[in-house]
C-alpha positions as protocol buffer text, in pm:
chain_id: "A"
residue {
  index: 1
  type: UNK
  ca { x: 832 y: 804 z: 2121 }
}
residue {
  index: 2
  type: UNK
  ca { x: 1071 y: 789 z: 2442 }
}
residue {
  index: 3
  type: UNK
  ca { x: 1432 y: 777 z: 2295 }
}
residue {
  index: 4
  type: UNK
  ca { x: 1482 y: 607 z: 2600 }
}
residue {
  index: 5
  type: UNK
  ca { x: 1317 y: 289 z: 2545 }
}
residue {
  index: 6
  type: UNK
  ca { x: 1502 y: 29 z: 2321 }
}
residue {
  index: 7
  type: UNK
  ca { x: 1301 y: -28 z: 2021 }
}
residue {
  index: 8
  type: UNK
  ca { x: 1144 y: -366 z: 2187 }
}
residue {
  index: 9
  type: UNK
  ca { x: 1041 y: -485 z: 1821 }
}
residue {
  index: 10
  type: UNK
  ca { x: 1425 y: -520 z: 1779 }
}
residue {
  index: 11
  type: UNK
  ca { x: 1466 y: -701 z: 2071 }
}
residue {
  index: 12
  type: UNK
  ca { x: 1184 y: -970 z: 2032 }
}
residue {
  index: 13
  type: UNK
  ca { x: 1181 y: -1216 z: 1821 }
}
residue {
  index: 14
  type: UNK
  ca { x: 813 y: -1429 z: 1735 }
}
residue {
  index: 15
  type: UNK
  ca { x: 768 y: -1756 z: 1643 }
}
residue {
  index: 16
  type: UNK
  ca { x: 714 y: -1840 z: 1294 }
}
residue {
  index: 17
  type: UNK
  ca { x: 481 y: -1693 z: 1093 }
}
residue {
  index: 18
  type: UNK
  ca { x: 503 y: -1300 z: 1218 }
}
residue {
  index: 19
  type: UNK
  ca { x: 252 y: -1211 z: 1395 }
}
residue {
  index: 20
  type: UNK
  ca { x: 61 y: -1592 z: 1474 }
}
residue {
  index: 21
  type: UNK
  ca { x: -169 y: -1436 z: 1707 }
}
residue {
  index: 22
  type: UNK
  ca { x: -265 y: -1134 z: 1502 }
}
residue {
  index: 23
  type: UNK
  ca { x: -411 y: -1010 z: 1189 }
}
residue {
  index: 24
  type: UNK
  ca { x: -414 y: -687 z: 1036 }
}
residue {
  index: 25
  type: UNK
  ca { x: -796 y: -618 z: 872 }
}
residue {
  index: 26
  type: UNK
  ca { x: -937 y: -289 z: 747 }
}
residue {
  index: 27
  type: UNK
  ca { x: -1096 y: -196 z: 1021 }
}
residue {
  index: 28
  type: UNK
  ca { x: -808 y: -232 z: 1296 }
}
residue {
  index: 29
  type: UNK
  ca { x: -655 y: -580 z: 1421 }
}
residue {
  index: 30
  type: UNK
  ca { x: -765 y: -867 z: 1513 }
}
residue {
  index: 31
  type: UNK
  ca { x: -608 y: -1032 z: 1826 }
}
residue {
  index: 32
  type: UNK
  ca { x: -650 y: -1449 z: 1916 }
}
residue {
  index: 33
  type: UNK
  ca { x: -685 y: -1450 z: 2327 }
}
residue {
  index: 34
  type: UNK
  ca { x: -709 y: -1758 z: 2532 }
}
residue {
  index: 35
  type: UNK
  ca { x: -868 y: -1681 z: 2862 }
}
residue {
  index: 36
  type: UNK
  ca { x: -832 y: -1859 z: 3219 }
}
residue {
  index: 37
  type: UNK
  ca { x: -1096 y: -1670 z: 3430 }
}
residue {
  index: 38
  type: UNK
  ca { x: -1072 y: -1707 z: 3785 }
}
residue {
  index: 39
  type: UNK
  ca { x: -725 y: -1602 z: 3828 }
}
residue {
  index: 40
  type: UNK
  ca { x: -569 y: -1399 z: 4132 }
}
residue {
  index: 41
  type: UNK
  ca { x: -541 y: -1083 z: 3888 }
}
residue {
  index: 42
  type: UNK
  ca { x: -578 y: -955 z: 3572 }
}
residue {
  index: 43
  type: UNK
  ca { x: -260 y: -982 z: 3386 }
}
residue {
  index: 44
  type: UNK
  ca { x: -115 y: -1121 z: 3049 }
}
residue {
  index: 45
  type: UNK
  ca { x: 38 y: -1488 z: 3126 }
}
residue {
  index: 46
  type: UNK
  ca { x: 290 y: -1565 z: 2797 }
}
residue {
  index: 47
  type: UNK
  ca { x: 110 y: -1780 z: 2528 }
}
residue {
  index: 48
  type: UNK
  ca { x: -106 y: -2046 z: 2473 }
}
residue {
  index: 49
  type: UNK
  ca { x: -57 y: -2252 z: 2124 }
}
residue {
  index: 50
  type: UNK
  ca { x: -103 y: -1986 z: 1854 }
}
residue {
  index: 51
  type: UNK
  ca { x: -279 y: -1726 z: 2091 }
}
residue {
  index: 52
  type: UNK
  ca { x: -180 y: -1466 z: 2385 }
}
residue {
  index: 53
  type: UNK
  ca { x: -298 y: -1590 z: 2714 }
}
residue {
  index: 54
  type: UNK
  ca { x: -490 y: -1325 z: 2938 }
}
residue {
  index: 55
  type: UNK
  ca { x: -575 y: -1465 z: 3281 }
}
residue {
  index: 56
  type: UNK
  ca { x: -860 y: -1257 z: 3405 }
}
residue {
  index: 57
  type: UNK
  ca { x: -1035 y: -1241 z: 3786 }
}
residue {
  index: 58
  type: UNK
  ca { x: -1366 y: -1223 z: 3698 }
}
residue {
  index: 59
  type: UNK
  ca { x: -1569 y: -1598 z: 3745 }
}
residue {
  index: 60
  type: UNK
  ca { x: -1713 y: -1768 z: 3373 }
}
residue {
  index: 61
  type: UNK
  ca { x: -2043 y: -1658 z: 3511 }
}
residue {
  index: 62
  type: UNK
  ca { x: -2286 y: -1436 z: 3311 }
}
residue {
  index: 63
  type: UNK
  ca { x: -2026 y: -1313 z: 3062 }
}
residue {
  index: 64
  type: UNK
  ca { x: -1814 y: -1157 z: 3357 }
}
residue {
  index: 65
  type: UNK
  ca { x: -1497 y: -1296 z: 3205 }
}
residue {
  index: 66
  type: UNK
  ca { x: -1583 y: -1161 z: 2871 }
}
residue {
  index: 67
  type: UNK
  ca { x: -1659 y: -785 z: 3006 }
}
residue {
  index: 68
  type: UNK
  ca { x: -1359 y: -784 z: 3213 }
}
residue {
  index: 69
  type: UNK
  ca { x: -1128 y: -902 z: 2853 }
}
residue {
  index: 70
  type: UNK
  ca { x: -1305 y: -617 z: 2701 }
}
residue {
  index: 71
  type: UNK
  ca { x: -1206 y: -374 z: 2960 }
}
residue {
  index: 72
  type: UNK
  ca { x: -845 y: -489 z: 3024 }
}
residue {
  index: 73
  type: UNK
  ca { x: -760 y: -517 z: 2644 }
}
residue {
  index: 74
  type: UNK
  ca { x: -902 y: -126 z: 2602 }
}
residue {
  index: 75
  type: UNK
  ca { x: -694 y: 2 z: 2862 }
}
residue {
  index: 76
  type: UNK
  ca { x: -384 y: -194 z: 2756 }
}
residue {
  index: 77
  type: UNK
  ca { x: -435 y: -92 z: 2410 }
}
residue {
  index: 78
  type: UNK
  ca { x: -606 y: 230 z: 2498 }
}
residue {
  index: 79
  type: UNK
  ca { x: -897 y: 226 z: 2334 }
}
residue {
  index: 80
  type: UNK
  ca { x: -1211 y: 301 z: 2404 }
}
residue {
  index: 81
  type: UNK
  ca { x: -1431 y: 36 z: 2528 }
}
residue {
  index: 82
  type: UNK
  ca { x: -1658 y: 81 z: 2232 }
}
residue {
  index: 83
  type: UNK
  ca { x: -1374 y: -21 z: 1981 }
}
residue {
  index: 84
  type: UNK
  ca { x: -1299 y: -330 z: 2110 }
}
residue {
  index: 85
  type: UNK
  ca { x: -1499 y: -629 z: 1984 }
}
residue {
  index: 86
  type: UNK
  ca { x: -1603 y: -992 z: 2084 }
}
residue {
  index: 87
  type: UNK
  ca { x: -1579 y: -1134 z: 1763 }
}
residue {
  index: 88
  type: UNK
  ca { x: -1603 y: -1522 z: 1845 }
}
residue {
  index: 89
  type: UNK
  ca { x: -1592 y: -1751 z: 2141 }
}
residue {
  index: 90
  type: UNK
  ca { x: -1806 y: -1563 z: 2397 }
}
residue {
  index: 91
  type: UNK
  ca { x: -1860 y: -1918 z: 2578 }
}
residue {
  index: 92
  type: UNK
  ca { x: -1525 y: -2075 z: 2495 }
}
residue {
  index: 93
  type: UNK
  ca { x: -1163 y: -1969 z: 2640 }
}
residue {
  index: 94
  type: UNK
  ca { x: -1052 y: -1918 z: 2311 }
}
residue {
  index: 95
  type: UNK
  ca { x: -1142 y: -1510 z: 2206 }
}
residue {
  index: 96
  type: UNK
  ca { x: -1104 y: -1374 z: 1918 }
}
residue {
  index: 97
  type: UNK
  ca { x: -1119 y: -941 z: 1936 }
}
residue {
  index: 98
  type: UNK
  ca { x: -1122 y: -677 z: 1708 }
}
residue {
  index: 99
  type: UNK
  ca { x: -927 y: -386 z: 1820 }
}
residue {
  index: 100
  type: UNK
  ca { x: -1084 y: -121 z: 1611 }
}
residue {
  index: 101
  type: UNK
  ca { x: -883 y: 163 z: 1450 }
}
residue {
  index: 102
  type: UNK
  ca { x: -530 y: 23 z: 1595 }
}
residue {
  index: 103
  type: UNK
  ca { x: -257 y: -80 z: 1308 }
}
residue {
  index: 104
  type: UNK
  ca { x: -90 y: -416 z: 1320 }
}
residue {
  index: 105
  type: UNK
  ca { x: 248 y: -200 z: 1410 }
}
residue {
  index: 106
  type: UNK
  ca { x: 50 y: -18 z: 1734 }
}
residue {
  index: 107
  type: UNK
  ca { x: -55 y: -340 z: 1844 }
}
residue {
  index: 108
  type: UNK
  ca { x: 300 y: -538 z: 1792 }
}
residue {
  index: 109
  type: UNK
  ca { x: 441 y: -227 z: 1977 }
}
residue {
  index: 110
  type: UNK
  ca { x: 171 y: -318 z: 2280 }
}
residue {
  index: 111
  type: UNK
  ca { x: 154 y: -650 z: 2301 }
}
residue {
  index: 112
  type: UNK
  ca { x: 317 y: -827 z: 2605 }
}
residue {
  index: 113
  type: UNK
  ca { x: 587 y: -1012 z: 2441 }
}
residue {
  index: 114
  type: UNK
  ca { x: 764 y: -649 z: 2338 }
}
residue {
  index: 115
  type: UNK
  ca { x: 693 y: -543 z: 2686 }
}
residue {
  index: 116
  type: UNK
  ca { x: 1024 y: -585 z: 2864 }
}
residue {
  index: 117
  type: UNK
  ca { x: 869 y: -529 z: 3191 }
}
residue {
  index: 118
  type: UNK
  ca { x: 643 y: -794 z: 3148 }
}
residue {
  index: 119
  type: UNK
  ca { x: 919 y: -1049 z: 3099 }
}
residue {
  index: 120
  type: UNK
  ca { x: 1107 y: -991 z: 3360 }
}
């Protein structure tokens, strides 16, 4: 680890009940996304009720939206693209993924929120 970087966990606080969008299973964690497709980029845009909002460029045509989530959220998290999984809501804006293999601690260390740069 970069000694650095501040230890962003530390830094961050989330709302009420640690972590709302996430959940720890035995095969990796499972992450709550809402989508807005169309967007001018692919980026992470803050949150949406109890999930992490990912606005993504790709059109809600054909599952477009739903490859490009599956791509972004393995390179953020880097994975491979095989161990990230649509587990519900392929036609809604609501997504729930498995990230396969990654602890609840990896993730909270990834996710925007303990991103400074991101933030700012």
């Amino acid at each position: 680890m970069n000694k650095d970087h501040k230890d962003p966990i530390n830094t961050v606080s989330f709302p009420a009940p640690l972590p709302f969008c996430l959940k720890p299973i035995s095969e990796g964690t499972v992450i709550n996304i809402r989508v807005q497709p169309g967007a001018r980029k692919t980026t992470w845009a803050g949150f949406h009720s109890q999930e992490l909002k990912l606005m993504v460029q790709s059109p809600p045509v054909e599952g477009a939206a739903n490859q490009s989530c599956l791509s972004f959220l393995a390179r953020w998290f880097g994975l491979k693209r095989s161990e990230v999984v649509l587990l519900k809501g392929g036609k809604s804006r609501s997504k729930v993924f498995l990230l396969k293999g990654l602890t609840l601690e990896k993730c909270l260390s990834l996710i925007p929120v303990h991103n400074q740069d991101l933030l700012e």
